[in-house]
Every structure is written in structure tokens, then in C-alpha cells.
Backbone as XML, in Angstrom:
<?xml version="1.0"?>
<chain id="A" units="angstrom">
  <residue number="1" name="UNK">
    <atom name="N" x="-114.768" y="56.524" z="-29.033"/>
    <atom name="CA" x="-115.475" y="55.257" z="-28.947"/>
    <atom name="C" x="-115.829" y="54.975" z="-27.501"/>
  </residue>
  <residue number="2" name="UNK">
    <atom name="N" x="-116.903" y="54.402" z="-27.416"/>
    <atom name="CA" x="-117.342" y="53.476" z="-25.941"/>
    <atom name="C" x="-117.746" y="52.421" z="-26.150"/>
  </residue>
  <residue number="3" name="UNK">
    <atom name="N" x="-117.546" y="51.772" z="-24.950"/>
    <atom name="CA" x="-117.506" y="50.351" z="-25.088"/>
    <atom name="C" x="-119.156" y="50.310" z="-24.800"/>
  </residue>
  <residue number="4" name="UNK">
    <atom name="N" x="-120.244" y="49.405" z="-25.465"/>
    <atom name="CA" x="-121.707" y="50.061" z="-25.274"/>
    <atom name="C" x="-121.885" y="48.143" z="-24.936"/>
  </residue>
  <residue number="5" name="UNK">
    <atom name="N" x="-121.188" y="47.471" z="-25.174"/>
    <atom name="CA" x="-121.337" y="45.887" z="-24.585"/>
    <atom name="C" x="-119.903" y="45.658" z="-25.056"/>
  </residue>
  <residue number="6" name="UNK">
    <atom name="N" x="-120.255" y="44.551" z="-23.456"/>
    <atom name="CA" x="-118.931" y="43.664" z="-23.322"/>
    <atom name="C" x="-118.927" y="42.691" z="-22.487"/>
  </residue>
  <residue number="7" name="UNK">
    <atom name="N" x="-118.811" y="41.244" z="-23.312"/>
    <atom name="CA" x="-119.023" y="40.010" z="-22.522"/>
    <atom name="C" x="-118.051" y="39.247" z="-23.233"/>
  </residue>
  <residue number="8" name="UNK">
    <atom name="N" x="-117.721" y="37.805" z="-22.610"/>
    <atom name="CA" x="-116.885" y="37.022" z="-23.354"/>
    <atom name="C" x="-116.292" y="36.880" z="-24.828"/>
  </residue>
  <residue number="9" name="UNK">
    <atom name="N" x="-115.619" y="36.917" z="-25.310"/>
    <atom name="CA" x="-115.529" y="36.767" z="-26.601"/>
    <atom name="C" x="-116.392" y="37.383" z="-27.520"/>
  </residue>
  <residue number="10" name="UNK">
    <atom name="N" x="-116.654" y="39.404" z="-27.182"/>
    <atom name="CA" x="-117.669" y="40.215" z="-27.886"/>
    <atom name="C" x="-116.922" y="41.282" z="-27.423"/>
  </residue>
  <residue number="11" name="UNK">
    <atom name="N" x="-117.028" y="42.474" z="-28.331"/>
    <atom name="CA" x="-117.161" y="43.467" z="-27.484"/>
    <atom name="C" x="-118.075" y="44.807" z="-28.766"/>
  </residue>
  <residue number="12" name="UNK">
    <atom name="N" x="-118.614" y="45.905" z="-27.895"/>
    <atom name="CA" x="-118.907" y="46.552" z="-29.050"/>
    <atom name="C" x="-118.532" y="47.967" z="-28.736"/>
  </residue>
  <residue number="13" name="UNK">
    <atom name="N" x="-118.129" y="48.508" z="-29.533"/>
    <atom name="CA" x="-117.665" y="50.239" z="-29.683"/>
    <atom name="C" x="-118.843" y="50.900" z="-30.712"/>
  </residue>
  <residue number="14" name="UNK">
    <atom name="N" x="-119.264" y="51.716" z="-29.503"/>
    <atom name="CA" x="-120.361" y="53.338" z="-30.477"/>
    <atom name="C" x="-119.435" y="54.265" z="-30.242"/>
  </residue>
  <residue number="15" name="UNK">
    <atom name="N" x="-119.550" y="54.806" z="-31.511"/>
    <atom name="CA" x="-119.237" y="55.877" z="-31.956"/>
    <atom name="C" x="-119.886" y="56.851" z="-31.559"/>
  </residue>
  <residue number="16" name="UNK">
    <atom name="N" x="-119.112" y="57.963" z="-30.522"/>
    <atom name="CA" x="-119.850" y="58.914" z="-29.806"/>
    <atom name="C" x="-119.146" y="60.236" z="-30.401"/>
  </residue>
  <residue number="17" name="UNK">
    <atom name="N" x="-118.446" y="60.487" z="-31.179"/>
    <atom name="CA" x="-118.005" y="61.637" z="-31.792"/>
    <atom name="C" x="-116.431" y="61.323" z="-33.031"/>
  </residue>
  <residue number="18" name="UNK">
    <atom name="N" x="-117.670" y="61.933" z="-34.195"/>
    <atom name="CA" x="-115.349" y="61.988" z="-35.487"/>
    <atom name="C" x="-115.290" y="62.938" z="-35.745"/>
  </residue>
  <residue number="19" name="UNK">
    <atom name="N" x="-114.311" y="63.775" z="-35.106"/>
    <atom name="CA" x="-113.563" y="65.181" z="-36.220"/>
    <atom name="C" x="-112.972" y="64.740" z="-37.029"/>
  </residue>
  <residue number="20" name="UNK">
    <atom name="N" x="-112.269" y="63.675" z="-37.416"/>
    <atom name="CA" x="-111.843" y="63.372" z="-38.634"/>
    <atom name="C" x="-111.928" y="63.691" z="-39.834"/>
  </residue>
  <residue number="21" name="UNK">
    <atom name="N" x="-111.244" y="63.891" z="-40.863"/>
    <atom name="CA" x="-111.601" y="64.242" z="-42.503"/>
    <atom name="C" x="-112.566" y="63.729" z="-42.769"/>
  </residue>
  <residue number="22" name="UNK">
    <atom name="N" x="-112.601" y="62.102" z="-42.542"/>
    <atom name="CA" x="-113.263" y="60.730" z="-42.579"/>
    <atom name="C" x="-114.779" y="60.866" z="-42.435"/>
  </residue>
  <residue number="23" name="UNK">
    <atom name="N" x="-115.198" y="61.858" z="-41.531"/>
    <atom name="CA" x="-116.508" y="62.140" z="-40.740"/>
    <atom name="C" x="-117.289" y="63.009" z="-42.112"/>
  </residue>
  <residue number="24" name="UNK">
    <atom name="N" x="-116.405" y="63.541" z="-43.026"/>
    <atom name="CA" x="-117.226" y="64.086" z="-43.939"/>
    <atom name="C" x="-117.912" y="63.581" z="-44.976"/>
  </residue>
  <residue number="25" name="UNK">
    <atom name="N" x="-117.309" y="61.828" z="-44.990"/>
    <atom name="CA" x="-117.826" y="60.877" z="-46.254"/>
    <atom name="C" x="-118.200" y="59.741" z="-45.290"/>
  </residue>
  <residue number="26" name="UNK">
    <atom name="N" x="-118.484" y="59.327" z="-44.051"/>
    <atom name="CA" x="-118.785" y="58.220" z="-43.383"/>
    <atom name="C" x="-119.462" y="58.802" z="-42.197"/>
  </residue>
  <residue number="27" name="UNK">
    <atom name="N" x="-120.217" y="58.581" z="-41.537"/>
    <atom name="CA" x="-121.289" y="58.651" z="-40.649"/>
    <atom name="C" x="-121.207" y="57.253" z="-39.912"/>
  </residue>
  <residue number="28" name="UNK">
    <atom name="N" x="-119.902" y="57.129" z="-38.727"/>
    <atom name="CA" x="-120.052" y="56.088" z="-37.591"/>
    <atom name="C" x="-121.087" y="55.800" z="-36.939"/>
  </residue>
  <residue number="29" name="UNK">
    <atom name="N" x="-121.085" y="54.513" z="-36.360"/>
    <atom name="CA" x="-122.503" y="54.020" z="-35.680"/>
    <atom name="C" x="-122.156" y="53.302" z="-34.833"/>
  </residue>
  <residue number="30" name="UNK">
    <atom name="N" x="-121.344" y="52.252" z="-35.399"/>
    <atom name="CA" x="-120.623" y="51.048" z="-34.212"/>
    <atom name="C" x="-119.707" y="50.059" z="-34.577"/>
  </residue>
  <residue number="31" name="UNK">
    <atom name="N" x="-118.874" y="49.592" z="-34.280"/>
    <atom name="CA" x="-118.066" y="48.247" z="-34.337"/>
    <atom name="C" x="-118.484" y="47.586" z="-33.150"/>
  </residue>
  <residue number="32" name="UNK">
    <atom name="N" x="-118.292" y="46.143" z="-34.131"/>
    <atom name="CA" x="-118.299" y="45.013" z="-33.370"/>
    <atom name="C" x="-117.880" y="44.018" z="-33.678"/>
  </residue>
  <residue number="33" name="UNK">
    <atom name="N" x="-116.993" y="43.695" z="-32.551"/>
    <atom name="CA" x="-116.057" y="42.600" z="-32.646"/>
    <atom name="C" x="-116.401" y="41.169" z="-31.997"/>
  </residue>
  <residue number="34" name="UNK">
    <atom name="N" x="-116.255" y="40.131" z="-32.394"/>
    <atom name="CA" x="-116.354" y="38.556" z="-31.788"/>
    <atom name="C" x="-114.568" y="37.671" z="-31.939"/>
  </residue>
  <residue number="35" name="UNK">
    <atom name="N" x="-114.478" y="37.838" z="-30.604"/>
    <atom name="CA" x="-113.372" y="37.171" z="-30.408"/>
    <atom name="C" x="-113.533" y="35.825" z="-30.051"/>
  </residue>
  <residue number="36" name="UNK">
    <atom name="N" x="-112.973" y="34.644" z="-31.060"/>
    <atom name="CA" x="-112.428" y="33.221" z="-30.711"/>
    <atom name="C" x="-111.154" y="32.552" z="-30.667"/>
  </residue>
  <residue number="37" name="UNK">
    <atom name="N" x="-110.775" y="31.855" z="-29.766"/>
    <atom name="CA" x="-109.972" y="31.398" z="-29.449"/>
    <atom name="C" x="-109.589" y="29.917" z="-31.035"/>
  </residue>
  <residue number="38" name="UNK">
    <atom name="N" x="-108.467" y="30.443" z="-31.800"/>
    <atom name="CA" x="-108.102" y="29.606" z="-32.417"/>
    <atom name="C" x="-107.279" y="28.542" z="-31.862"/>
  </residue>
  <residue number="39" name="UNK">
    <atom name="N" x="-106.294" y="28.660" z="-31.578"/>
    <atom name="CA" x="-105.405" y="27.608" z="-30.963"/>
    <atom name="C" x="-104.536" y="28.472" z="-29.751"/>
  </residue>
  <residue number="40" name="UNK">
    <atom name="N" x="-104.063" y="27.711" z="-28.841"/>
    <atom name="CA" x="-103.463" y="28.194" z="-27.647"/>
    <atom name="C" x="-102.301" y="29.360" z="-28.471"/>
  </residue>
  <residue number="41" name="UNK">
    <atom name="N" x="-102.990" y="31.241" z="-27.784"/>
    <atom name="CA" x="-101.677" y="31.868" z="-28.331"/>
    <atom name="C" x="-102.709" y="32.767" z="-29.605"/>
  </residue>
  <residue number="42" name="UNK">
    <atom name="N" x="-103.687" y="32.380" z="-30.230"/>
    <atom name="CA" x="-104.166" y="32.768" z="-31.415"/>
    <atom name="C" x="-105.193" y="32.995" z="-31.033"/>
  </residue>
  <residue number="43" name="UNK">
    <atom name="N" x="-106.153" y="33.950" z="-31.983"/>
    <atom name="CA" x="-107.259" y="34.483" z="-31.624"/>
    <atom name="C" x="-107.756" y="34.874" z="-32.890"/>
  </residue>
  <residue number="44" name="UNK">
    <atom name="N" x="-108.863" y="34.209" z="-33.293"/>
    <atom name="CA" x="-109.887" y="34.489" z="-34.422"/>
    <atom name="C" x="-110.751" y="36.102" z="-34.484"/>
  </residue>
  <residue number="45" name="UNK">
    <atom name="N" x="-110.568" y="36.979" z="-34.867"/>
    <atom name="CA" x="-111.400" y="38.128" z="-34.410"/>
    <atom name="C" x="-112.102" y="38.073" z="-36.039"/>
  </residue>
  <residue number="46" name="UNK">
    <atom name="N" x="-113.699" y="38.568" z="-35.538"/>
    <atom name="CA" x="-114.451" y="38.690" z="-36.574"/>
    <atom name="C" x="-115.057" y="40.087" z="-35.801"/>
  </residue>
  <residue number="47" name="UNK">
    <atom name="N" x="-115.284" y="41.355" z="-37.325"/>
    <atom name="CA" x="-115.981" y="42.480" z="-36.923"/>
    <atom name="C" x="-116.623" y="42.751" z="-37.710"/>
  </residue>
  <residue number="48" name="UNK">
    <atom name="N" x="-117.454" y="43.917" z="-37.514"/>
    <atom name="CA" x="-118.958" y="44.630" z="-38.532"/>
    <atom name="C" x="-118.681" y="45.878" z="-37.665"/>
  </residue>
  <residue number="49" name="UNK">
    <atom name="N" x="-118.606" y="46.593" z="-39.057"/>
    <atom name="CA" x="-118.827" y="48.250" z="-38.623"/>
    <atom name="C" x="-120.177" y="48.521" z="-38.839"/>
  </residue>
  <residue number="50" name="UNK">
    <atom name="N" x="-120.770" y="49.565" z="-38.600"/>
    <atom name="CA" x="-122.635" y="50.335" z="-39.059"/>
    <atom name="C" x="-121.542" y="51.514" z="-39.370"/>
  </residue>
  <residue number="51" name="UNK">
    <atom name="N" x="-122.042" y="51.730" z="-40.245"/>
    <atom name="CA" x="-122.019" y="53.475" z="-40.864"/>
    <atom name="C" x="-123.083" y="53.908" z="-41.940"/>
  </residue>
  <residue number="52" name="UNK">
    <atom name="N" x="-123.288" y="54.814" z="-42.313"/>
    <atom name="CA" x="-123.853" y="55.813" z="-42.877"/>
    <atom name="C" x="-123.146" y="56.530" z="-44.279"/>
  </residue>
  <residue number="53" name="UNK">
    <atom name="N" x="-123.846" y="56.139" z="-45.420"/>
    <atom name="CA" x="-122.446" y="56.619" z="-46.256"/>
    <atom name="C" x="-123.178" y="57.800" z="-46.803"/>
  </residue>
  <residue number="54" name="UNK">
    <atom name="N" x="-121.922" y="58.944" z="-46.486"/>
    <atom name="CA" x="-122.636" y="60.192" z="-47.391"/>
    <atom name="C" x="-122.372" y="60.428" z="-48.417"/>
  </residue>
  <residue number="55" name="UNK">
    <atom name="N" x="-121.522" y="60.014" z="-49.324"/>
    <atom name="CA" x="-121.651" y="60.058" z="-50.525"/>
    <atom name="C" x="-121.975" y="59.429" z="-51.159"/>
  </residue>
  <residue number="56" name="UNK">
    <atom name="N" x="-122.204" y="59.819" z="-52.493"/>
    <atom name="CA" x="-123.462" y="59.324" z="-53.545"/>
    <atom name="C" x="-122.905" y="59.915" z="-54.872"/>
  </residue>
  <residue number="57" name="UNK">
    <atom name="N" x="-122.698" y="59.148" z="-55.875"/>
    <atom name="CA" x="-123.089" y="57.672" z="-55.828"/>
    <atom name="C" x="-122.634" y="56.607" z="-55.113"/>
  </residue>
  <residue number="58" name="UNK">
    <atom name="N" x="-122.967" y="55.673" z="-54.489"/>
    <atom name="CA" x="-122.442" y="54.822" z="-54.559"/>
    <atom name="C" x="-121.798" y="54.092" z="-55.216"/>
  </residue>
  <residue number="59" name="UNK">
    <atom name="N" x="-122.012" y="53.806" z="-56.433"/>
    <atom name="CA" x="-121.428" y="53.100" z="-57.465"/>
    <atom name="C" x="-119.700" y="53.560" z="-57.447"/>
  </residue>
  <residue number="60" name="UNK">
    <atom name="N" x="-119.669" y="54.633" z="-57.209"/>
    <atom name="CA" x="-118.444" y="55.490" z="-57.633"/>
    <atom name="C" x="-117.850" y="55.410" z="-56.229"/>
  </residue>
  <residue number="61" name="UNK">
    <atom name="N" x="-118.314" y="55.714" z="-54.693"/>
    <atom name="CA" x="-117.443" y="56.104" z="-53.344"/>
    <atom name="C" x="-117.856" y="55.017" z="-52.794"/>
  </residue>
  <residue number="62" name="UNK">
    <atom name="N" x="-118.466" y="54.116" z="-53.243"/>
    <atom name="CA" x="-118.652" y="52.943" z="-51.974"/>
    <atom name="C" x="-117.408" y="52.231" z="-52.383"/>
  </residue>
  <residue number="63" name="UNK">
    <atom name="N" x="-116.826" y="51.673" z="-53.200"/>
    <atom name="CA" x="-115.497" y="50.965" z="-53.320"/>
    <atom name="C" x="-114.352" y="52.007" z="-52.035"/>
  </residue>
  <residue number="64" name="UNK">
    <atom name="N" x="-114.184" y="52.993" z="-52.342"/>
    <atom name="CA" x="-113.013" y="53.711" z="-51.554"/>
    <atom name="C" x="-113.911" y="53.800" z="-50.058"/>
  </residue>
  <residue number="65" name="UNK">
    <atom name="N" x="-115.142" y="54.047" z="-49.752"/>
    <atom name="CA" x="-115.483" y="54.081" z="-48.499"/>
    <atom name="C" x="-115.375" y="52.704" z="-47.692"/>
  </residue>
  <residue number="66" name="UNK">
    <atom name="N" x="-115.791" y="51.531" z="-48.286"/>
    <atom name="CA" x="-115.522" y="50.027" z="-47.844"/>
    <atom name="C" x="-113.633" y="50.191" z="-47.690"/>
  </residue>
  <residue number="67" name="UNK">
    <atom name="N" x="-113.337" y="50.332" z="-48.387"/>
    <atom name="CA" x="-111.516" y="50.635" z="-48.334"/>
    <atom name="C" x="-111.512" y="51.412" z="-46.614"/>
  </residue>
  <residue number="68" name="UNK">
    <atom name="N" x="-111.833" y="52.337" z="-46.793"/>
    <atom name="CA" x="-111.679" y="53.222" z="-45.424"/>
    <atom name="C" x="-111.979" y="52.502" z="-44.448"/>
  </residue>
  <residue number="69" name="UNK">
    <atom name="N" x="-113.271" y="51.883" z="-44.241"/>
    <atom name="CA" x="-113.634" y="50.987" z="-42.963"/>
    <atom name="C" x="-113.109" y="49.863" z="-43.154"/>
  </residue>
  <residue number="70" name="UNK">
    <atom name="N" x="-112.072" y="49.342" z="-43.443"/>
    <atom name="CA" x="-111.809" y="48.053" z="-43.551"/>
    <atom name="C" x="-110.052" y="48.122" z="-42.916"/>
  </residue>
  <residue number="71" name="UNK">
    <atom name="N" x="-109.649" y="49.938" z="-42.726"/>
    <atom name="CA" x="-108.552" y="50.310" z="-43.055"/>
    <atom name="C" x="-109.013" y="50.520" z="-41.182"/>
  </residue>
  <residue number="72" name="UNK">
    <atom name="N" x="-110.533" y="51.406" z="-40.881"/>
    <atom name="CA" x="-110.604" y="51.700" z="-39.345"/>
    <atom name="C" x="-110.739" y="50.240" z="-38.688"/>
  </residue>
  <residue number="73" name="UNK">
    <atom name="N" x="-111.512" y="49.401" z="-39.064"/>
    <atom name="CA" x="-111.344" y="48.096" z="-38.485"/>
    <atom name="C" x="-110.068" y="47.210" z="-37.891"/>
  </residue>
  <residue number="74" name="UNK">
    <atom name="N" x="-108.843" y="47.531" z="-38.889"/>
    <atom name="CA" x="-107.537" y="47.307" z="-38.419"/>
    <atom name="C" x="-107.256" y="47.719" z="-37.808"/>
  </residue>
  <residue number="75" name="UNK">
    <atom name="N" x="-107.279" y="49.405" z="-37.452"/>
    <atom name="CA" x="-106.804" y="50.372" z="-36.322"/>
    <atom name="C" x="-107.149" y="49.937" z="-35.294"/>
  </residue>
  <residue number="76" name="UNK">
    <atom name="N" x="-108.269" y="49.646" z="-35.391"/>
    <atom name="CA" x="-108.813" y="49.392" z="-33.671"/>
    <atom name="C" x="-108.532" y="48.119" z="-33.181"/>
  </residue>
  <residue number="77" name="UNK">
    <atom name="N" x="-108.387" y="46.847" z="-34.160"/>
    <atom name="CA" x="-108.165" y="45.445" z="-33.419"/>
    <atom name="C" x="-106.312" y="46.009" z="-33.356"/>
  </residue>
  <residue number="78" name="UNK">
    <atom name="N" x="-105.510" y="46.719" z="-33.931"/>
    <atom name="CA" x="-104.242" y="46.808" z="-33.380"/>
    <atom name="C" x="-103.718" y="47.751" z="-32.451"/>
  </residue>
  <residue number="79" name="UNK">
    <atom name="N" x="-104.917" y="48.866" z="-31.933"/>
    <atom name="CA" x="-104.376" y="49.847" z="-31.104"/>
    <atom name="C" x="-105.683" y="48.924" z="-29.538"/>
  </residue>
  <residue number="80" name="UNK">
    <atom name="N" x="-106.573" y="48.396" z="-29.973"/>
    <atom name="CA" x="-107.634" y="48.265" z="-28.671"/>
    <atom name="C" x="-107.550" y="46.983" z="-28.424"/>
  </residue>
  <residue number="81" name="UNK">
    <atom name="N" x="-107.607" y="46.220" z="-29.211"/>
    <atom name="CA" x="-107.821" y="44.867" z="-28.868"/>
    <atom name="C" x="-106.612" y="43.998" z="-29.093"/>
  </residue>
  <residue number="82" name="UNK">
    <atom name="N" x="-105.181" y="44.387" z="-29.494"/>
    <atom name="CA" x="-104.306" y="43.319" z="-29.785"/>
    <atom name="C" x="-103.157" y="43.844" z="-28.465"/>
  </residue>
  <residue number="83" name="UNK">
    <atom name="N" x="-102.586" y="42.956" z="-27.613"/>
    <atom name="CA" x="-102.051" y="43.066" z="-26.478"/>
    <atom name="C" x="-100.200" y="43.468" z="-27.146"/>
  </residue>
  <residue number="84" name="UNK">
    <atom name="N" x="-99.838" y="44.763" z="-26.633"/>
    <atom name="CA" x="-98.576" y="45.317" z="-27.236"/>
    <atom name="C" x="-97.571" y="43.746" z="-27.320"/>
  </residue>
  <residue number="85" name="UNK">
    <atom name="N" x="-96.814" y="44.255" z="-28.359"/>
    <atom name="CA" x="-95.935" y="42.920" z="-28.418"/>
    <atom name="C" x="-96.459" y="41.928" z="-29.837"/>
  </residue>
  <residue number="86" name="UNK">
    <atom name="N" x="-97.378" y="41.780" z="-29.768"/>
    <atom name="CA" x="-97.922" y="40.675" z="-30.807"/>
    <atom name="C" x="-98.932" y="40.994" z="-31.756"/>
  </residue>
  <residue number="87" name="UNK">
    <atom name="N" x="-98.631" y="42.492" z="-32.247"/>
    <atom name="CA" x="-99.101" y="42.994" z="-33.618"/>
    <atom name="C" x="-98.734" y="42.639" z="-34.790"/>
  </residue>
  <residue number="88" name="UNK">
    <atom name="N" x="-98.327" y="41.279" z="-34.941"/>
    <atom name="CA" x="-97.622" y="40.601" z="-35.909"/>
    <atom name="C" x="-98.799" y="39.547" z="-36.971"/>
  </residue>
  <residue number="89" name="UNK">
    <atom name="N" x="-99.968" y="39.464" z="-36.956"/>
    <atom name="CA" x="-100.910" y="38.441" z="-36.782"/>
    <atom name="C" x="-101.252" y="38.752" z="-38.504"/>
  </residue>
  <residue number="90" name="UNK">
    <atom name="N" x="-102.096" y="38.075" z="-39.147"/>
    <atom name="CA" x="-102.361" y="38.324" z="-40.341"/>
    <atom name="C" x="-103.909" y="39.143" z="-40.254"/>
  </residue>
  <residue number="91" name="UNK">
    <atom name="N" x="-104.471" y="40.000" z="-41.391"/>
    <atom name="CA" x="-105.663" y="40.501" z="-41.051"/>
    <atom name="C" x="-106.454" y="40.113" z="-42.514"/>
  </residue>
  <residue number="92" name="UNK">
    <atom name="N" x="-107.519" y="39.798" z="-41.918"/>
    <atom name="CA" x="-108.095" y="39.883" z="-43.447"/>
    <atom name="C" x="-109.661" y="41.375" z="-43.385"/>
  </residue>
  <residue number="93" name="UNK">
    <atom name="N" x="-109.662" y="41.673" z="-45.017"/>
    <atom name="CA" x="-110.296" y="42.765" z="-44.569"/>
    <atom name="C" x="-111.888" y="42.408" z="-45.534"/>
  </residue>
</chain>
């Protein structure tokens, strides 16, 4: 990932390379995150992935592929954006 913008309460990650298993049914593009300040201590994060879905049907792999990005979206607000110590927070996906 690179950081391709970053300003106050934003940031965005492109996807510049996945060896991953993952890379064989999803085609990365970008996350992006909007960080707000809920109450002193708390922090509202809202994100949007872009991907590319390679499998087809949809009807059938888009349920488990939405599963997958909803699963990378967590990874990254708890390994990039959540400060060690206070990975305790609720997520919604």
C-alpha cells in the first residue's frame, strides 16, 4: 500500500502490488478512510475500498468477496491506523 493522499481526518491507500491468494478473486485499487473525532479518546472511522471482482457470477462470489474486503478493511484500521494499545474499539463492517 501507499499512502496516494493525506490530509486531516482522510487518508488514502493504492494498492501498488497483492501476492496474496486474495489477488486471484479481487483486483485492489484503493482504500479510503475518513477519520472523525467522536468524543475526547474516540474516533469515528468511515472507509471504501475500489476493487475489481474477478469472479463471476456474482450472484454466487460477491457475498464471500464483500466478506473478504470487509475482513481487509479491519486489517488495516488495526495494523495502520489504530495507535498500539487501544485495539479494543467496536468495528462495524
Amino acid at each position: 500500500l501507499t499512502v496516494s493522499d493525506s490530509r486531516p481526518g482522510r487518508v488514502v491507500f493504492t494498492v501498488d502490488s497483492d501476492t496474496s491468494h486474495i489477488a486471484h478473486w479481487l483486483d485492489w485499487k484503493e482504500f479510503r478512510f475518513e477519520l472523525r473525532e467522536h468524543k475526547p479518546g474516540q474516533t469515528h472511522v468511515r472507509w471504501m475500498a475500489r476493487y475489481d471482482r474477478r469472479l463471476d457470477p456474482s450472484w454466487d462470489f460477491g457475498p464471500w468477496q464483500r466478506y473478504a474486503v470487509r475482513l481487509a478493511g479491519a486489517y488495516i484500521i488495526d495494523t495502520l491506523a489504530t495507535p498500539q494499545g487501544q485495539r479494543q474499539g467496536k468495528r462495524h463492517g
